[in-house]
N, C-alpha and C positions, 0 to 999 in steps of 0.2 A: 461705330463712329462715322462709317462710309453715307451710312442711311441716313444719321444726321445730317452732315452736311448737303448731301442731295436736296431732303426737303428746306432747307434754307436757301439752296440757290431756285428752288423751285419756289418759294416762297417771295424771295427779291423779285423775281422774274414774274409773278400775278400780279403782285402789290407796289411793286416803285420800281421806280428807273433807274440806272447804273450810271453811276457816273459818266458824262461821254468825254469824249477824248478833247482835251487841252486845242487841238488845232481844228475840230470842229467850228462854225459857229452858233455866237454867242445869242444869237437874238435872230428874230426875221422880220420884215414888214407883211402884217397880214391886215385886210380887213379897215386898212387905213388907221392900223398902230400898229406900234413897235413893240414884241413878243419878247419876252428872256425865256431862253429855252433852256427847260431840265429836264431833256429827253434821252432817246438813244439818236432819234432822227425826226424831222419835221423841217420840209420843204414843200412849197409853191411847187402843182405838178396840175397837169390838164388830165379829169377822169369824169369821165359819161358826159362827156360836153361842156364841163365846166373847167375855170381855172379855181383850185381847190388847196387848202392846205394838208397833204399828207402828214399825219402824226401815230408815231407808235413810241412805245417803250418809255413814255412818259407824260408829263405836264409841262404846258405853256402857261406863263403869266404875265398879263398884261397889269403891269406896277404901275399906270400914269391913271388908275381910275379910280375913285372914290367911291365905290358902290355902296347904297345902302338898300333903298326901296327901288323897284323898277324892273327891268327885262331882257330877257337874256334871249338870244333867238338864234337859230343858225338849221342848215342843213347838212344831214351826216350820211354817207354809205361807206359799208362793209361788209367783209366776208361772214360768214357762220361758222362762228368759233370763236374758242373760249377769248374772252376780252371783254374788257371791263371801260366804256367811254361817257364821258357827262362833264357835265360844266363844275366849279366852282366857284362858290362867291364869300364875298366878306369874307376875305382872309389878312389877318392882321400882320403876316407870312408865312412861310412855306410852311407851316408845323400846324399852325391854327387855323380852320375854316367850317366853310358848310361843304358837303359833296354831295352831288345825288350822279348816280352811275348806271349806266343799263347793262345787263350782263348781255351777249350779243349770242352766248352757247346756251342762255332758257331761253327761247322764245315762247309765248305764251304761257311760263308759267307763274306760278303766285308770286317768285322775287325776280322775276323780272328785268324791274326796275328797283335799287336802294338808295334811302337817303340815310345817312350817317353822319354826325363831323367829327371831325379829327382836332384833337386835343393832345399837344405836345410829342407829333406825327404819327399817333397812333389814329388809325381808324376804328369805330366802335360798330362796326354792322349787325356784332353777333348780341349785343347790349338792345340797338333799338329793332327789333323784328315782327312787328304784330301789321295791322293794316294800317297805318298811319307812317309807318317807312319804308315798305315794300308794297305791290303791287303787278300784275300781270302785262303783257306788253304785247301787240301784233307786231313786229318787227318785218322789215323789207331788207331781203339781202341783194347785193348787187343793183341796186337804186336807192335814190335818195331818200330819206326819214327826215322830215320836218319836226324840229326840237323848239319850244319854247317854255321858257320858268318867269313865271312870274312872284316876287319876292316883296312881300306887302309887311314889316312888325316886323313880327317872331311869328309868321307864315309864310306858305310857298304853295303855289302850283307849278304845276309839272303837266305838260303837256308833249303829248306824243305822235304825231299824224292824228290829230282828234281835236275835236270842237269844244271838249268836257275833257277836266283835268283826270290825265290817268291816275295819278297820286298827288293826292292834298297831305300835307305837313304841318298839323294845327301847332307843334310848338319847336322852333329852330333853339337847337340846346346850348351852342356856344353863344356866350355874353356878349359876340359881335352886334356893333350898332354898322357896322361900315368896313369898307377893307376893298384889294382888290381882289381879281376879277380871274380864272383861268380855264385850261382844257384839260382833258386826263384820258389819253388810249393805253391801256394796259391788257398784258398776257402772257400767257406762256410761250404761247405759240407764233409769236408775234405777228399781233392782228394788225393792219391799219386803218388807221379811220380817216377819210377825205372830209374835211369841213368844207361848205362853202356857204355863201350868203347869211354869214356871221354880221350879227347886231347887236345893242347894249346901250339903253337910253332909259331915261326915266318913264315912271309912268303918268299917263295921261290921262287928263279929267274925265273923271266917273269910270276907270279903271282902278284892276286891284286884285287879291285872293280871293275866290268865289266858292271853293271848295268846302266840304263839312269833313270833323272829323269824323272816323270811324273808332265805333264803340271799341273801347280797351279794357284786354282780360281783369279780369278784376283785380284788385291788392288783397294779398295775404293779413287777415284778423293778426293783430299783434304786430304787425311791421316795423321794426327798427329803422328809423329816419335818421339817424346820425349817426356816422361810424368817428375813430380816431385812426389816422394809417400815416405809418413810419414814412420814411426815406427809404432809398430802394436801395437794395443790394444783392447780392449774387445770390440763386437761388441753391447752387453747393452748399450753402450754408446750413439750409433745413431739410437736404435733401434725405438724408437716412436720419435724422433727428426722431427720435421717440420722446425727449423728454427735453426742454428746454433749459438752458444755461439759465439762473437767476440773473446773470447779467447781459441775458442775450439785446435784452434793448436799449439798455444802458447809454450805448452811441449813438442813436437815432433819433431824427427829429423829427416831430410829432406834426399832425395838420389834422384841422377839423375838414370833414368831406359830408354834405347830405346826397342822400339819395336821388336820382331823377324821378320825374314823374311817373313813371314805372316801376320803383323801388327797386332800384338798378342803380350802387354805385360807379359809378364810371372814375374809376381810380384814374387815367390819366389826365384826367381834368389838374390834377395835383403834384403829380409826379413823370418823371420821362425816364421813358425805358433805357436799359444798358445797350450798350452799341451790339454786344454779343446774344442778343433775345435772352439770356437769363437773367431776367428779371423778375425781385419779387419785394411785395411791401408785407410788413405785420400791417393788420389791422385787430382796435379792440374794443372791447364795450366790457365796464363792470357790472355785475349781478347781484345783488345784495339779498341772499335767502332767509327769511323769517326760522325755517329748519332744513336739515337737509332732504330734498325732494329730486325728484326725476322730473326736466320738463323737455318738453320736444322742440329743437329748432330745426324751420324747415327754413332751405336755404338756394341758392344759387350763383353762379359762378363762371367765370374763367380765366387763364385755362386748368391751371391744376390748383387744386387747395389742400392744406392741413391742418386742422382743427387742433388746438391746446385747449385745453381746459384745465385752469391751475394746474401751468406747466406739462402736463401730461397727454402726450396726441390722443384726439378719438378718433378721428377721422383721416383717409385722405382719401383722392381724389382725381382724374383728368378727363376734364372736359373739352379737351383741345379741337378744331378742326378735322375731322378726316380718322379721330384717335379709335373711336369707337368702332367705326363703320366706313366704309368710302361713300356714301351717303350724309353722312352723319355734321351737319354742320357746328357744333358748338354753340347755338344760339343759349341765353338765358334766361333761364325762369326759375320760379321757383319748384322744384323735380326732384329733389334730395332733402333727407332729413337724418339726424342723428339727436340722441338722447342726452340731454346734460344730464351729470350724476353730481350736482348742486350739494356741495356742504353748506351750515350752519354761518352765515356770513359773508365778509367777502369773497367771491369768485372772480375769476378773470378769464375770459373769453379771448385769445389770438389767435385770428387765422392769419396763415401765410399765404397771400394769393401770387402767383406766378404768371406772367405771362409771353406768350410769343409772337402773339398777333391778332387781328382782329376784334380786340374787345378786351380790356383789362375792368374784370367786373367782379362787383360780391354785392351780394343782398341775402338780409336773414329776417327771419321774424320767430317770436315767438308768441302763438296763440294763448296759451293760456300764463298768465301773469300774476296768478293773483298769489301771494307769497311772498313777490318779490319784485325789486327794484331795480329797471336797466339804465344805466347812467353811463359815462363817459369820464 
């Protein structure tokens, strides 16, 4: 139980801010607007010659902007260590937006930089991971890094001390047309990050995204593009489960979810997690077999999963962060498979997906089809 809770304050402590205290303040003028702060700390302080906004242990949002297209600009220095800083834009509030983050403990390596949005305050990084949301980064410690994003559609460049964008974004996955505007310094260790020469204005004639995407792993033959997933509930529920209650869904309420363009459902698009990280939705698809046959679903996920099939688990599974390996990021793909043992008829497919952070995802496919019919 000890071990639990460690990694959950160690988990708050990467990924979001702690409440700060009641007699703090509420806001700051930075940049020639008025900030609401949901941080630990963030104040106007003088660093390498500048007057500069110190920020750690959280996000600033600037509510008086209407961003939709346009440009985000500013200068950032920090130490070298773990922390996580970047802008956000078009957020419809604190739970919905775009984020793109630079990690400040990889420098130069392949992620960098991530772009992910967050969808009912979950973040999805370990869902979008290929060259089109990560990226490598030359980072400068203890001097200033010039940041600009340029946000054109449902694209973005991303610009980092460089002429050429380090990471292009050919498709921004939340339904935001518009929203405001924020900062985000996060870590364990608590990093801080000095912004200074912060800007944010539309864009200008014959400006815009310039960037190409980069080619994306391929999709799985067979791909399921619509899933059906419950309401959420406590994941004690299926935690030692072998064989499902015929009336285990009975209370839940049903929502159609497709796929992202990487055949990656991103469950929190739909659903918002338990206050306590046990969280978990059914998800299911019907199978209508011609006779009873063996077919392979190859699948992925996070963070843990447990496969029913008429009622009866085949599978489980955890893919969490850090579970496997200290290495081991939980990113997904498709990586896992297991055997359906398909009777004569209807079958029923539920998986229970869980999650605790960074990526509430399931994607499945089944290559060969022929036999049989996948329906919802």
């Amino acid at each position: 139980m000890f071990g639990i809770r460690l990694f959950v304050i160690i988990l708050i402590s990467v990924l979001g801010a702690p409440a700060y205290a009641q007699n703090e303040p509420q806001s700051l003028s930075f940049a020639g607007h008025q900030w609401r702060i949901a941080a630990r700390s963030a104040a106007i302080e003088t660093h390498l010659g500048r007057k500069a906004l110190a920020l750690s242990g959280g996000r600033l949002w600037l509510d008086d902007i209407d961003f939709a297209d346009g440009v985000i600009e500013f200068d950032v220095a920090y130490a070298e260590m773990t922390g996580f800083i970047g802008p956000m834009w078009r957020a419809r509030d604190d739970e919905h937006f775009e984020e793109i983050y630079f990690r400040a403990h990889l420098n130069n390596k392949p992620d960098a930089v991530q772009y992910t949005p967050v969808e009912n305050g979950n973040s999805a990084w370990q869902i979008f991971s290929d060259e089109n949301a990560i990226a490598p980064l030359a980072q400068k410690f203890g001097a200033w890094n010039h940041v600009r994003l340029v946000v054109e559609g449902d694209k973005a460049d991303f610009y980092f001390n460089s002429d050429a964008p380090a990471l292009h974004v050919p498709d921004l996955k939340t339904s935001n047309k518009s929203g405001s505007i924020g900062l985000r310094t996060s870590g364990r260790g608590g990093i801080v990050a000095y912004i200074s020469n912060f800007s944010v204005r539309p864009l200008r004639d014959g400006e815009g995204v310039i960037g190409e995407a980069k080619q994306a792993p391929p999709l799985p033959d067979g791909l399921i593009t619509s899933w059906t997933v419950s309401s959420v509930f406590s994941e004690s529920t299926v935690d030692e489960v072998l064989t499902l209650p015929k009336k285990a869904a009975n209370d839940l309420a049903w929502m159609p979810l497709e796929v992202e363009t990487n055949g990656v459902a991103n469950i929190s698009k739909i659903v918002n997690r338990l206050p306590d990280n046990d969280s978990t939705v059914f998800i299911r698809v019907n199978i209508d077999a011609e006779k009873k046959m063996m077919k392979a679903l190859k699948f992925g996920y996070s963070d843990r999963v447990r496969i029913y099939l008429n009622d009866k688990r085949v599978y489980f599974g955890d893919a969490g962060w850090t579970v496997r390996d200290y290495r081991f990021l939980g990113t997904v793909g498709f990586f896992d498979s297991v055997g359906l043992n398909l009777k004569k008829g209807d079958n029923e497919l539920i998986i229970a997906v869980s999650e605790t952070f960074g990526g509430w995802a399931w994607a499945g496919a089944i290559a060969d089809q022929a036999g049989i019919d996948i329906g919802n």
